[in-house]
N, C-alpha and C positions, 0 to 999 in steps of 0.2 A: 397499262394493266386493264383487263377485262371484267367484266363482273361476273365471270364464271372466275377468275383468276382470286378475284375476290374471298367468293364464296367457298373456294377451297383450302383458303387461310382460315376461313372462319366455321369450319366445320372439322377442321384438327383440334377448337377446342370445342366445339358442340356437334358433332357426327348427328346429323337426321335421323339416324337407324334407331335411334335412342330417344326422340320423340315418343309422345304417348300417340296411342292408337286413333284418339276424338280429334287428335292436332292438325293445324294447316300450317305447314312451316315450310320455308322453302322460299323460292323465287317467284313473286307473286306475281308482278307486276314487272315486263320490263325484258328485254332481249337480252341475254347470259352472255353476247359475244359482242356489247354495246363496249367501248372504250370508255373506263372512268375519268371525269374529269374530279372527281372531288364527293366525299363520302360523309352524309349526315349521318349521325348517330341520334335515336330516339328509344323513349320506352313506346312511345304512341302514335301512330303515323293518322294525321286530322289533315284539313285541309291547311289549316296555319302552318302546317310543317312542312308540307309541299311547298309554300309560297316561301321559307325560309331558306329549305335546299336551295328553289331559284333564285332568290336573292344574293345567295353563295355560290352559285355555278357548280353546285352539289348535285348530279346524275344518278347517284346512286342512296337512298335512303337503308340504313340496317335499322331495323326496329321490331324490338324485343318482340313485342304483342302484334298478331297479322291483321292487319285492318281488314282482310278476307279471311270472316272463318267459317260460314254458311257456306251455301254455292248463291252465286251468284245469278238470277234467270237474266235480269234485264240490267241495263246499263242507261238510266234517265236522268242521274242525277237526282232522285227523289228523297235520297235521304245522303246520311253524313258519308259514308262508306261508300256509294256509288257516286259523289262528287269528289272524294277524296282520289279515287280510281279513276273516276277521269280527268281529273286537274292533273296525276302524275303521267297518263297516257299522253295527252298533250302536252306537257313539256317533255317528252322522252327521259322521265324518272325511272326508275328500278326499284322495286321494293324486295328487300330482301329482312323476314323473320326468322328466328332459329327459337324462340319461346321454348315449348318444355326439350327441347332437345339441351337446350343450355340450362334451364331448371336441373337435369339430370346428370350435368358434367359436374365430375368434380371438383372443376376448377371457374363452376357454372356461378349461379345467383346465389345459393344457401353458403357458399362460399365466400363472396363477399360480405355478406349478413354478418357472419363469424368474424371476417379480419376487422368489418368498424366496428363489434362488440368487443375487440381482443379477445378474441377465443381460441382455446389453442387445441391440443390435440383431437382434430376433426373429423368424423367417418360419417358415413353416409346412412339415413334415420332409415328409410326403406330404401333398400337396396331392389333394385330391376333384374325380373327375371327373364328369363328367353333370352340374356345378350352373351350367352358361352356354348358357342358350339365345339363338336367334336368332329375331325375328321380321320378315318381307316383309311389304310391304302394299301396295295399288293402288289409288290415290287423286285424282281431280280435281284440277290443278295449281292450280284455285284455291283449294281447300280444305285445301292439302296441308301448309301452315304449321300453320295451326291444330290439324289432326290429331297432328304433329309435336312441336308442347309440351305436347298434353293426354300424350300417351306419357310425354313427358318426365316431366312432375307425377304419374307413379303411377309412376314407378320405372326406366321404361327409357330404355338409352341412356349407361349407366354401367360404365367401363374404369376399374379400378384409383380411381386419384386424380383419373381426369376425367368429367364428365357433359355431358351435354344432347349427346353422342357420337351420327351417325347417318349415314346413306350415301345418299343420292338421286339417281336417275336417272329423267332424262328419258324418255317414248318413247309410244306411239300404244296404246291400249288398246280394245277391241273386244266385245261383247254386243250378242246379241237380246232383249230382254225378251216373255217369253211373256205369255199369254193373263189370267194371274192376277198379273200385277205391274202395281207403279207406278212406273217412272223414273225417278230425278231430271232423263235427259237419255236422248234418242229416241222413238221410237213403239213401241206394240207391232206386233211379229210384222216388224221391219224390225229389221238387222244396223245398230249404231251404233259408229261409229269416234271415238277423242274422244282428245283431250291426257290424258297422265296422268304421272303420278310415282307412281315406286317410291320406297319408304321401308323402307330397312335398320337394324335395332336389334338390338343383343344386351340382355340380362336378365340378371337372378337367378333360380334359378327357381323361390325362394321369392313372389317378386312375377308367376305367371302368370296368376293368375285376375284380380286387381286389372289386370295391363296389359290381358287379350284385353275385361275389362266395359268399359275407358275404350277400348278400337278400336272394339268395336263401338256403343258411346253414343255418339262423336265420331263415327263414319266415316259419310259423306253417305250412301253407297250403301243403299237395305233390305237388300241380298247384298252381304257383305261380303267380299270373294277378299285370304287371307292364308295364306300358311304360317310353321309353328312349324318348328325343327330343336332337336336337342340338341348341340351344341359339343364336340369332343375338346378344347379348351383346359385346359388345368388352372386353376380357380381359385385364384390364389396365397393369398387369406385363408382360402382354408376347408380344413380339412381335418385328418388325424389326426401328432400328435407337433409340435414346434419345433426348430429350431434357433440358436441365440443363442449370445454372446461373452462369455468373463468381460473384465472391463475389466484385469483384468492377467495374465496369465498364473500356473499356481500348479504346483508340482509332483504328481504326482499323490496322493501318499499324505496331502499336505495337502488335497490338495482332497477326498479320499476325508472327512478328519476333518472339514472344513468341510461336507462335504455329509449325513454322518452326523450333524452338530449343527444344521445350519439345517432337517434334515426330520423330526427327533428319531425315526430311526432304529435300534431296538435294536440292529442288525448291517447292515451290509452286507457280499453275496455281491458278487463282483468277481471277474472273467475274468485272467489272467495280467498283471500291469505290465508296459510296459513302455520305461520309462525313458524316455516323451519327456512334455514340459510340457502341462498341462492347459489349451487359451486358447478351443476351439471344444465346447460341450455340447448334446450332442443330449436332449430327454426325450419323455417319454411316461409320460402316469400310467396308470396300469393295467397288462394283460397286455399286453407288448410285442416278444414277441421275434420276431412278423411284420415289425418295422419295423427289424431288425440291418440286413439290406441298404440301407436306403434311411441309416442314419446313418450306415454306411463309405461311402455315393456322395456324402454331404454332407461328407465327409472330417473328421469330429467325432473329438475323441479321445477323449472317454469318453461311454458314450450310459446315461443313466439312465432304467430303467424298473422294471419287476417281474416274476416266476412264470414266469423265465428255468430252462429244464430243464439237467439235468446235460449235456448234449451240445452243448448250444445256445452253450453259453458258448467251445465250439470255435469256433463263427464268427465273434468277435472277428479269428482270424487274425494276434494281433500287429499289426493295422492303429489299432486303437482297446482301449480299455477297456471293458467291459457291469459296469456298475453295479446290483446289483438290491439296493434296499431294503427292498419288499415294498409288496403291491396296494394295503394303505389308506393308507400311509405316503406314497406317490405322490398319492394323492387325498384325503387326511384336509384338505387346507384349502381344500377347492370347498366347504364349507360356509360358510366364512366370508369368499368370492367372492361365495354369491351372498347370504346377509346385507348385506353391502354392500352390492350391486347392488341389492338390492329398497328398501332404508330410504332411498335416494339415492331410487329410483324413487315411492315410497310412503311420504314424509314423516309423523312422527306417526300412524303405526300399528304393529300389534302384530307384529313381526317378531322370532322369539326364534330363537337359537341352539341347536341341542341338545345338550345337557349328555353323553348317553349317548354313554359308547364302545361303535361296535357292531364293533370289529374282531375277527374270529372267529379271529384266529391268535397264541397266546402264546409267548411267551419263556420258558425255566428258564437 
């Protein structure tokens, strides 16, 4: 297998498109068409990780956080990041990050967060906008079926839990074909008037290029007349944070111990108690305290994230709890997310764990 072969299992569960805008994600480090012998798993790609792949005849590192997320001018090894880049350049390593692309999956980092808290019925705290497009099309009523399931078969036409979803209307459709065409229907340099249907589809807009290659493969016309839109809808699966339910309600300073034991927690920081039961948990692994607002609008009583500042913790308001355990602490088990996910995916290969702790922040 390939490390492009790779990266195509592992962006069915974290699609790029759905990375944030500031993010470096992707194939950092590393030829796409290198042959894997064997795949490190980390949250933090340092120089000890590189010397751990080699140690394992691991070629391919995935790791959560991109050790490149500036640009990079010079290559001297003067600091952690430009040695760590060229320890893997020289051993012919592959770095591959998916960071907030997998923050945003639903079946990403806030998702595991949930399953070690047991949390159950899950949905996503901010949901991502701009990931629902729309596509129109205008098409021969006699062709117009079959245009309609090839869409279908590359992906469009899917609402939540329903597919093969789409909108047709009838109505009279009109072109000249000039001097250098060939018609399916009319003559040149004469105004043809013809039956047609329109055909309404929303998307992902991870799947645009596979939907517009199958329009224009399927669609009779040589000129193909469609429009793309991008959708204010929010897509309810994608997107940054969760919110979920414990199955019983706990009081808080329990659940504070419970959540300090199941995320193995040296300390946690926590905003004022106050004295109402613990049943609605908002999280977010990483830095989170962009999303206080949106977990009092989910009316969450304790919203667990991280690198919550001194003032910030004012915006609890007595409405809710802000939980802050700390950034790796939130995130230290997407490695063993996506471990799973690849050895499901890639039976009987070398899929290793990393051993190294790279969390840069201690306890006394």
């Amino acid at each position: 297998m390939t490390v492009n072969g790779v990266i195509e299992i592992l962006e069915e569960l974290a699609p790029l498109d759905y990375a944030e805008g500031f993010d470096n994600v992707g194939l950092l480090v590393g030829d796409s068409q290198m042959k894997v012998k064997g795949i490190l798993v980390t949250l933090d790609t340092l120089e000890h990780v590189v010397d751990e792949a080699i140690a394992n005849n691991c070629n391919l590192i995935v790791s959560f956080h991109p050790i490149i997320f500036d640009g990079l001018k010079k290559l001297t090894g003067r600091n952690y990041v430009e040695r760590t880049v060229l320890k893997a350049i020289k051993n012919d390593i592959a770095i591959y990050s998916p960071h907030t692309a997998l923050d945003n999956s639903f079946n990403g980092v806030n998702a595991k967060i949930c399953e070690v808290l047991e949390l159950i019925d899950r949905r996503i705290l901010i949901p991502q906008k701009g990931t629902i497009k729309k596509l129109v099309t205008y098409v021969p009523a006699d062709a117009a079926d079959k245009l309609r399931e090839e869409l279908f078969k590359a992906g469009a036409g899917t609402i939540g839990n329903y597919d093969n979803c789409s909108f047709t209307t009838i109505g009279k459709g009109s072109y000249r074909p000039g001097e250098n065409t060939n018609p399916l229907k009319g003559e040149k340099g004469k105004t043809h008037i013809d039956e047609e249907v329109m055909i309404s589809l929303t998307y992902p807009k991870m799947d645009e290029h596979k939907i517009l290659t199958s329009l224009k493969k399927n669609h009779p016309y040589e000129e193909v007349a469609y429009e793309v839109t991008t959708l204010e809808n929010t897509n309810q699966h994608i997107g940054m944070g969760m919110v979920a339910e414990l199955e019983e309600p706990m009081a808080e300073e329990v659940f504070l111990t419970f959540l300090k034991k199941k995320m193995n927690a040296t300390v946690v920081r926590h905003s004022e108690l106050i004295g109402k039961p613990v049943k609605r948990v908002a999280v977010l692994g990483g830095s989170g305290a962009f999303a206080i607002r949106a977990a009092k609008q989910a009316k969450a009583d304790i919203f667990v994230t991280a690198d919550i500042k001194y003032h910030q913790f004012y915006e609890a308001e007595k409405q809710m709890v802000i939980a802050d355990i700390g950034h790796f602490e939130t995130e230290q088990f997407t490695k063993t997310l996506l471990v799973d996910y690849l050895t499901k995916k890639i039976p009987n290969f070398a899929i290793r764990l990393s051993e190294s702790i790279t969390n840069p922040i201690k306890y006394f």
